[in-house]
Structures are given as structure tokens and as C-alpha cells.
C-alpha positions as MATLAB code, in Angstrom:
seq = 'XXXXXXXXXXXXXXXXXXXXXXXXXXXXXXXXXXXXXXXXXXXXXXXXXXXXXXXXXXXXXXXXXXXXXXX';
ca = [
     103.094   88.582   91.363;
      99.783   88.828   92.471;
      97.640   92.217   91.118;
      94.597   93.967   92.822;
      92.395   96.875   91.557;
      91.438   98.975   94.098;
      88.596  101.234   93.440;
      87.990  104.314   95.146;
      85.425  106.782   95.393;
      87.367  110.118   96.673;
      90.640  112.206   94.681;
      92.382  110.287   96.615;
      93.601  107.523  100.062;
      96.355  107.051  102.097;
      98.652  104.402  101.573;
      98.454  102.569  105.500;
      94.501  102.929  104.553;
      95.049  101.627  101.097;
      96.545   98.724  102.583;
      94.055   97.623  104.826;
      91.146   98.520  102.492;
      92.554   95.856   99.872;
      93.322   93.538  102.748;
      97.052   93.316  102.317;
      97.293   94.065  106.335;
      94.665   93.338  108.938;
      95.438   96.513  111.334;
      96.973  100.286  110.904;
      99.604   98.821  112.973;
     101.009   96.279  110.482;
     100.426   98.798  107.908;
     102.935  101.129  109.734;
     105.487   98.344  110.300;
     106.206   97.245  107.019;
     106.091  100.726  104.944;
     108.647  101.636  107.828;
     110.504   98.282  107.544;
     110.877   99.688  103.580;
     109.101   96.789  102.228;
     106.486   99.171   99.725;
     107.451  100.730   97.021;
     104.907  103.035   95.083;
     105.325  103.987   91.495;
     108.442  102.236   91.568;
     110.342  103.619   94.426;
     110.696  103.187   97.942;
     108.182  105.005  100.169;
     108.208  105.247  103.775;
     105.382  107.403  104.377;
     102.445  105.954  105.868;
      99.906  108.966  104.920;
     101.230  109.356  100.878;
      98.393  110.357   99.118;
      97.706  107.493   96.686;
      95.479  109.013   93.395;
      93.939  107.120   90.586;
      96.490  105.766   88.279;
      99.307  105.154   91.312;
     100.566  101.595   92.332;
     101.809  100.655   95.799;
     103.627   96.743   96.056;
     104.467   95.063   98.478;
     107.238   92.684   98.761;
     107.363   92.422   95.432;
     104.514   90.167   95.806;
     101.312   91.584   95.682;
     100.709   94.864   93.105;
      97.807   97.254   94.308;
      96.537   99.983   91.024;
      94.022  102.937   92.405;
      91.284  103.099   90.255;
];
């Protein structure tokens, strides 16, 4: 599995934004499809919500590929 830091500078970003900040997606609109599809999990369950608040210390991955950590 492939693993990203992600640095921000704020308490915290969403999780479509997260996405397309670490390049994982290229638009809000892929984003949207696959949290809704139910292929992200964060912390280690399922999330379909495109605007959860993702704070230092939280880990969103996607398809069990690719492991994004908020720093």
C-alpha cells in the first residue's frame, strides 16, 4: 500500500478536498463518486461523507491502496 503525508496548515480539511489536495482524484467530482461508491474508509471505517472534517492525526484510504495521514 502506498502512504502519503499530507500537511496542512488549518485545524482541519475536508475529506473530497483532502483528496484532491494529495492528488488521489483530479476533480471534486471524482472525489464525490468514489466516497459515495464506499470505496474510503477513514480511521478504519467506512465513510461516506464527502465534507468529514479530517484533523491532524486522521487517515483516509482509498481502495485499500493508497493511505493518506493529516499532518
Amino acid at each position: 500500500m502506498e502512504q502519503e503525508q499530507v500537511q496542512i496548515h488549518t485545524e482541519f480539511i475536508k475529506l473530497q478536498d483532502l483528496l484532491k489536495f494529495a492528488g488521489a482524484v483530479e476533480t471534486g467530482g471524482d472525489a464525490k463518486q468514489i466516497i459515495q461508491e464506499g470505496r474510503v474508509q477513514v480511521n478504519g471505517e467506512l465513510c461516506t461523507m464527502r465534507g468529514k472534517k479530517m484533523r491532524p492525526g486522521d487517515v483516509a484510504v482509498i481502495d485499500q491502496e493508497l493511505e493518506l495521514t493529516v499532518q
